[in-house]
BATORKE-463781 format. One record per residue: residue in three letters; x, y, z of N, C-alpha, C in turn. Coordinates in pm, whole numbers, padded with zeros to 5 digits, always signed. Layout:
ALAXYZXYZXYZ ...
//
This chain:
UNK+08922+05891+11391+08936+06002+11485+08906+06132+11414 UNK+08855+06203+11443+08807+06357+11388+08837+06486+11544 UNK+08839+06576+11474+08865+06710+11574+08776+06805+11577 UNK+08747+06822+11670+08639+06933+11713+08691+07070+11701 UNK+08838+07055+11754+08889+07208+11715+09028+07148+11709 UNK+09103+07242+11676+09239+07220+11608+09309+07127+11749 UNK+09261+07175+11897+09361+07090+11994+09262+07002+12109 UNK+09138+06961+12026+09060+06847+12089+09011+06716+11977 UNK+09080+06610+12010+09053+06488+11921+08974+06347+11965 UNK+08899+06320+11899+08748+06292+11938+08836+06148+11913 UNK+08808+06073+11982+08820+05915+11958+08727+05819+11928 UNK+08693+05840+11823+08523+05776+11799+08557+05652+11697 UNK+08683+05546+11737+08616+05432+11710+08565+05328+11763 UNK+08428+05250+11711+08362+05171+11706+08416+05108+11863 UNK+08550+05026+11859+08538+04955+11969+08542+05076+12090 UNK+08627+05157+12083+08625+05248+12165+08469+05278+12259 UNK+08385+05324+12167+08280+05409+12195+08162+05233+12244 UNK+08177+05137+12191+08127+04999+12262+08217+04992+12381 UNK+08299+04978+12443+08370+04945+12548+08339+05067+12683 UNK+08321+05216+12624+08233+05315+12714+08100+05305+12745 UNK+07990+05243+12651+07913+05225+12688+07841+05142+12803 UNK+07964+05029+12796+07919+04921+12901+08023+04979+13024 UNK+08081+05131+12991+08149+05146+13174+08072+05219+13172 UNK+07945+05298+13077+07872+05358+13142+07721+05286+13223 UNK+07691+05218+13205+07598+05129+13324+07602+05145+13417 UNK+07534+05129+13529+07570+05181+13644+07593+04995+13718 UNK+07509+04934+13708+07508+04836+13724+07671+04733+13752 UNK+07755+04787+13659+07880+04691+13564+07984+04668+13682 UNK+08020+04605+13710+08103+04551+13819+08239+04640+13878 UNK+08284+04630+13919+08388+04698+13938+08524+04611+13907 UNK+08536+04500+13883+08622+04461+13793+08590+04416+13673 UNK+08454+04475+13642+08443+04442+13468+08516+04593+13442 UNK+08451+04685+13522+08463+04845+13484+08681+04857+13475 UNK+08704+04796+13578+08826+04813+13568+08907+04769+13460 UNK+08904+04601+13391+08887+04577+13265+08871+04640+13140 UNK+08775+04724+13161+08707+04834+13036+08807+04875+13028 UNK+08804+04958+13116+08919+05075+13132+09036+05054+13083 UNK+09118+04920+13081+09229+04912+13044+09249+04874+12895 UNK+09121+04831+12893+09123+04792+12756+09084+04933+12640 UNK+09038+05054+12712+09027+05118+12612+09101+05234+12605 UNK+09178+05200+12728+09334+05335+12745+09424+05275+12668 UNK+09488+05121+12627+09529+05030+12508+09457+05074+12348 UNK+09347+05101+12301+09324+05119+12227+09310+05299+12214 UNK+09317+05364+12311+09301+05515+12279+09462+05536+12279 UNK+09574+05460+12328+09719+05500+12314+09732+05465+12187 UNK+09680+05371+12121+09693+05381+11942+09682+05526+11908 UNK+09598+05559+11992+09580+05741+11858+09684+05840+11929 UNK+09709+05794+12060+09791+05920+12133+09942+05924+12074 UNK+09996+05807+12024+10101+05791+11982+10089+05781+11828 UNK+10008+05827+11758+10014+05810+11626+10087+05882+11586 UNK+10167+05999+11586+10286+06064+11557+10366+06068+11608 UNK+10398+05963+11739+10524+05962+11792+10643+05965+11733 UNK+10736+05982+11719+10877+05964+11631+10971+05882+11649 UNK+10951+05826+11491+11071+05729+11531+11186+05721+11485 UNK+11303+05621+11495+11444+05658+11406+11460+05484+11342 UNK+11521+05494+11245+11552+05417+11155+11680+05274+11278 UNK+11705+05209+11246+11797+05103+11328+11849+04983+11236 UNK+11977+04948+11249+11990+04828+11165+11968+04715+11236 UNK+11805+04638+11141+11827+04452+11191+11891+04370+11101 UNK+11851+04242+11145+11887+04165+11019+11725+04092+11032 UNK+11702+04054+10920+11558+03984+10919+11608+03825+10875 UNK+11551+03705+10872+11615+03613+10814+11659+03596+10685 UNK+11667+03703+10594+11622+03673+10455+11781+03785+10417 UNK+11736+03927+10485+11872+04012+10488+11901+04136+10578 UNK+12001+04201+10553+11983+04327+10651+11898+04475+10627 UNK+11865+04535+10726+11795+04634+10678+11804+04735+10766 UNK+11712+04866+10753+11686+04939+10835+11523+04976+10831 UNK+11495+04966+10996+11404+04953+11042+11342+05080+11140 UNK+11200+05109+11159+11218+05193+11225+11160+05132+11348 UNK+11171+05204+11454+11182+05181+11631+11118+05316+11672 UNK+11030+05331+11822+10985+05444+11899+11110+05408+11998 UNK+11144+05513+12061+11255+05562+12161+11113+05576+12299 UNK+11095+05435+12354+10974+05433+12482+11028+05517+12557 UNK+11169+05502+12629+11171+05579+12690+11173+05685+12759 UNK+11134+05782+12580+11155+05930+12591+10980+05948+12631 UNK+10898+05886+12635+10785+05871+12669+10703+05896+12824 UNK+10655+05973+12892+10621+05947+13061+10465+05955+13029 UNK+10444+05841+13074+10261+05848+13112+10294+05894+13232 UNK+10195+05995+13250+10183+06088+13416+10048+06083+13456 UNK+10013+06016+13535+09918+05943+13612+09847+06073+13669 UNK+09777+06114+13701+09700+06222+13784+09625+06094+13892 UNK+09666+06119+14005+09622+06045+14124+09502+06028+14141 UNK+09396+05954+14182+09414+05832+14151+09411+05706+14086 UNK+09236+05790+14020+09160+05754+13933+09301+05717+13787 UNK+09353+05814+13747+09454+05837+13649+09531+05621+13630 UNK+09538+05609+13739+09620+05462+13766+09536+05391+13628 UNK+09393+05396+13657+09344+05325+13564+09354+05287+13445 UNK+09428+05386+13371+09474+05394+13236+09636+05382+13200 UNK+09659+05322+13358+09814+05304+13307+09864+05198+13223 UNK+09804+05081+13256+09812+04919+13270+09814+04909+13105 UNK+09694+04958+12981+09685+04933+12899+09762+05037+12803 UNK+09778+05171+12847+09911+05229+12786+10060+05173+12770 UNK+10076+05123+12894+10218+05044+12925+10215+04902+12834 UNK+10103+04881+12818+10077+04750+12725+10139+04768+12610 UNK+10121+04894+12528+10157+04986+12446+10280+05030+12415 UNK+10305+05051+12501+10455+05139+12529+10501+05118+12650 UNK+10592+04990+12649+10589+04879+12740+10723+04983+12865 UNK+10836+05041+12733+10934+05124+12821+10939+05231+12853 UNK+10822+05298+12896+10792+05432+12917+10838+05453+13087 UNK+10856+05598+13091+10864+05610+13239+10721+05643+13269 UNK+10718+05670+13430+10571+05712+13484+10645+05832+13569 UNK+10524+05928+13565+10525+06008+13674+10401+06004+13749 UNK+10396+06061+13865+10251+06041+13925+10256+06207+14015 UNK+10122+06285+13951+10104+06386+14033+09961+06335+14105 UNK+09965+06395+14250+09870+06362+14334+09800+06507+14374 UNK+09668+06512+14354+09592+06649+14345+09393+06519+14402 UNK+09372+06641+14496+09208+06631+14543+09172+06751+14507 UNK+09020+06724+14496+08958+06816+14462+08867+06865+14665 UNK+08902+07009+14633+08819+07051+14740+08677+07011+14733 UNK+08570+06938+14834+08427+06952+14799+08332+07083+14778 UNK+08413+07167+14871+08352+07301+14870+08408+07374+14765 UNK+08514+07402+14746+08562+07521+14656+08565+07417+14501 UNK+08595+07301+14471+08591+07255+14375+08739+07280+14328 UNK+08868+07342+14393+08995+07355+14369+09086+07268+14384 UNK+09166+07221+14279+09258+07100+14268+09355+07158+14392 UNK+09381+07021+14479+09500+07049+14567+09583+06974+14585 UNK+09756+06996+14564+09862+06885+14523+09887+06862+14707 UNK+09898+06694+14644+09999+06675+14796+10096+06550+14760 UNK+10113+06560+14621+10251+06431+14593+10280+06500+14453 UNK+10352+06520+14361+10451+06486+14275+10592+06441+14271 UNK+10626+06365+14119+10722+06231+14120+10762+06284+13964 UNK+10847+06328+13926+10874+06285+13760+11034+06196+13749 UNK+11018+06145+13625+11148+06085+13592+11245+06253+13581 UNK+11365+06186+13585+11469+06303+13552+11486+06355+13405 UNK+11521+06488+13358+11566+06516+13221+11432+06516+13142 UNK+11344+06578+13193+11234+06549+13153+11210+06669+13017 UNK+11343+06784+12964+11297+06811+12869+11371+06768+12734 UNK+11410+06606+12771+11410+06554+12672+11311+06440+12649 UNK+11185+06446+12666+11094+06373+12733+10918+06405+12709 UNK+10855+06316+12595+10747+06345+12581+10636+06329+12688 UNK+10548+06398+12767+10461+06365+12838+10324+06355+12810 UNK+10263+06221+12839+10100+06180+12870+10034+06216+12977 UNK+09961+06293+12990+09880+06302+13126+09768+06172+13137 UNK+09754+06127+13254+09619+06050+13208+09541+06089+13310 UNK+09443+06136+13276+09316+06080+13375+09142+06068+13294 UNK+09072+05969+13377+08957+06013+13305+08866+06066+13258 UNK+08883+06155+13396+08764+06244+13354+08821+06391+13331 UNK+08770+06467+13244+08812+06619+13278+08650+06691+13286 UNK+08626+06711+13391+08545+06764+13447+08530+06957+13470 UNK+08538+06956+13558+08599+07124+13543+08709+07154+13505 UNK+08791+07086+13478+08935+07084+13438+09011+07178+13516 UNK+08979+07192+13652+09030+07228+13747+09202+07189+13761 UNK+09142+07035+13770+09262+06909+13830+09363+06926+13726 UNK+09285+06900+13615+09400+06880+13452+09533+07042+13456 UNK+09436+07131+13462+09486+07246+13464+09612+07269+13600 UNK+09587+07196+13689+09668+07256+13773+09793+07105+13769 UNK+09756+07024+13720+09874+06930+13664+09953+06987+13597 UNK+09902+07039+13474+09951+07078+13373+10023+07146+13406 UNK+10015+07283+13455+10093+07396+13524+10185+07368+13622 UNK+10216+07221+13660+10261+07171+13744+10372+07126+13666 UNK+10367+07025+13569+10449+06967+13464+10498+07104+13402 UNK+10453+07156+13347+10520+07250+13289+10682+07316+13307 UNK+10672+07343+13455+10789+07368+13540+10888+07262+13539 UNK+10900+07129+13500+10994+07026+13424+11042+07064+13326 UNK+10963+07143+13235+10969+07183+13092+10985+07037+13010 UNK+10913+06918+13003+10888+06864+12892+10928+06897+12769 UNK+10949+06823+12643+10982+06806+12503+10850+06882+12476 UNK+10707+06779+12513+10557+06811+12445+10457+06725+12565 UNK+10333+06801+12558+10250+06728+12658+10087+06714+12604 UNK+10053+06600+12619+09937+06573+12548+09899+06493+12690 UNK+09706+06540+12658+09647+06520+12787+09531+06455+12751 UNK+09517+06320+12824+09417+06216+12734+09318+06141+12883 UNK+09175+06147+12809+09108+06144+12945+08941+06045+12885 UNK+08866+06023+12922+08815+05904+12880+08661+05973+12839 UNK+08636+06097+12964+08488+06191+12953+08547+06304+12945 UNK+08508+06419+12858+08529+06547+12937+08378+06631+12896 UNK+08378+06734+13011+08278+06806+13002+08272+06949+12873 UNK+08219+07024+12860+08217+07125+12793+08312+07237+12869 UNK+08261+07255+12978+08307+07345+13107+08475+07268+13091 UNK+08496+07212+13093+08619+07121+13123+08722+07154+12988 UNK+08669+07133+12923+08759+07151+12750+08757+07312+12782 UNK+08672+07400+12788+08712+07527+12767+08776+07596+12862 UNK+08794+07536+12989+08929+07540+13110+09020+07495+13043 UNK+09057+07380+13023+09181+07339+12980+09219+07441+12901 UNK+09138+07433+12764+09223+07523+12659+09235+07603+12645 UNK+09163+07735+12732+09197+07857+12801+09328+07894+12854 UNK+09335+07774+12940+09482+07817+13028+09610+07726+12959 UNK+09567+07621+12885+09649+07510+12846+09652+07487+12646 UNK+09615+07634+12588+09555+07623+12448+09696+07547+12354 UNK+09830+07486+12383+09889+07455+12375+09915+07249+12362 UNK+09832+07244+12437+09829+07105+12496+09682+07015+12421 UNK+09717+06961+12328+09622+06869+12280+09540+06807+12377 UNK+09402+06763+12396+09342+06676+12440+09235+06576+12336 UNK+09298+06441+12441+09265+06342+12344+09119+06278+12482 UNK+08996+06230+12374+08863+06221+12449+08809+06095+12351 UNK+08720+06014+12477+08614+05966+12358+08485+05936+12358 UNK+08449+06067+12474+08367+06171+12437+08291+06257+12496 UNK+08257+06361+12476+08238+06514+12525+08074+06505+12582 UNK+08060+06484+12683+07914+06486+12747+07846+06602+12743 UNK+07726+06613+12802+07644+06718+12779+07678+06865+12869 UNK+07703+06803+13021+07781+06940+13126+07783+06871+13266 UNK+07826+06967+13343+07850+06923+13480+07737+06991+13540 UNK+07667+06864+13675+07584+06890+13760+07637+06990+13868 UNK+07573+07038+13946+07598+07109+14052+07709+07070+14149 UNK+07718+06954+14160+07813+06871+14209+07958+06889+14184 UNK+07969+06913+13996+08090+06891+13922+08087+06781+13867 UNK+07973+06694+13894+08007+06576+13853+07964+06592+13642 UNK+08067+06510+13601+08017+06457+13425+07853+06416+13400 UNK+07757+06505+13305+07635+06409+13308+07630+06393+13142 UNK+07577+06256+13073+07549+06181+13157+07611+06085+13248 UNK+07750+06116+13184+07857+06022+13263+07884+05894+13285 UNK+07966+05879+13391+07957+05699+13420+07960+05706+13560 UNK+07945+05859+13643+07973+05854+13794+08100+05867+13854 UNK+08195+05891+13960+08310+05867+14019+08382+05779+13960 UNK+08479+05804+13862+08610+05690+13802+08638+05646+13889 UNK+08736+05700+14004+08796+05633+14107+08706+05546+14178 UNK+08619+05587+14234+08515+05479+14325+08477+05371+14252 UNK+08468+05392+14115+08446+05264+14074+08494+05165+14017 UNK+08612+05229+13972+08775+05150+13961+08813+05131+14082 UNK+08820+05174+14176+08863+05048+14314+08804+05023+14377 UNK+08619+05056+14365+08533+04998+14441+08508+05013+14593 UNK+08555+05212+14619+08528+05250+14727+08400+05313+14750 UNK+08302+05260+14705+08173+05367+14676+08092+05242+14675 
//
């Protein structure tokens, strides 16, 4: 893993960056694509949690007693950004099996391109409580941004925001309004079309994780 700037971290290993390539095809099924996906939100929660904290515990091993260390899952919330976000739950939770979830629900206007909430959910006590954002794409970072600012008002422990593409336009939204909040990527495309859409991309996450497109 290497950093582009002190609060964007590039996820560039090997299996990682093989497992994007084949969700970028256009061709690739929609339950191979869904597959991918889980399999490489499982291997990108290796890096998201690489400094998680842990505390020492007494076992016994067969041989003698000791102290061991343990992650506290539950101080943990993967927070889903609706809907596309789901995709990356399955193989985080693989991970960090006792985590809570939150789920914020935000569309994007077609015309104005402005994130708009119409569900949030968090666990309680949430500022004793590390938060994951997930989604895949950060695109204009419209959506991310207005999550974020959303969570915030919980007041969280710490919030790290991990997403599968992001654009240029997208990283320098986020960390404009969010220069606080790590983002974890694996990897930074060239820009957004007129559309908003990621190029070169992989196309609509959601449509092609549930195969409404």
């Amino acid at each position: 893993m290497s950093d582009t700037s002190p609060a964007v971290h590039l996820v560039s290993h090997p299996l990682v960056q093989h497992k994007l390539t084949l969700m970028r095809q256009k061709d690739r099924s929609t339950n191979s694509f869904r597959r991918l996906l889980g399999e490489i939100s499982m291997l990108m929660a290796y890096e998201v949690t690489r400094d998680m904290p842990t505390q020492l515990i007494d076992i016994e091993t067969p041989l003698e007693a000791m102290k061991s260390p343990v992650i506290d899952g539950k101080k943990t919330v993967f927070v889903s950004i609706m809907r596309a976000g789901a995709g990356f739950l399955d193989g985080m939770l693989n991970v960090v099996p006792g985590a809570r979830i939150g789920h914020i629900g935000l569309y994007r206007d077609p015309k104005t391109l402005v994130a708009v909430e119409y569900y949030f959910k968090m666990p309680q006590d949430m500022h004793e409580r590390d938060a994951i954002v997930l989604d895949p794409m950060l695109a204009t970072g419209n959506s991310a941004v207005a999550a974020v600012d959303r969570l915030k008002e919980t007041r969280p422990r710490s919030i790290r925001f991990v997403c599968l593409l992001a654009a240029p336009e997208g990283l320098k939204n986020m960390q404009a309004a969010h220069p606080d909040v790590p983002i974890y990527t694996a990897a930074i495309d060239r820009e957004l079309n007129d559309h908003g859409y990621i190029v070169p991309g992989l196309g609509d996450a959601g449509d092609r994780l549930f195969g409404t497109k």
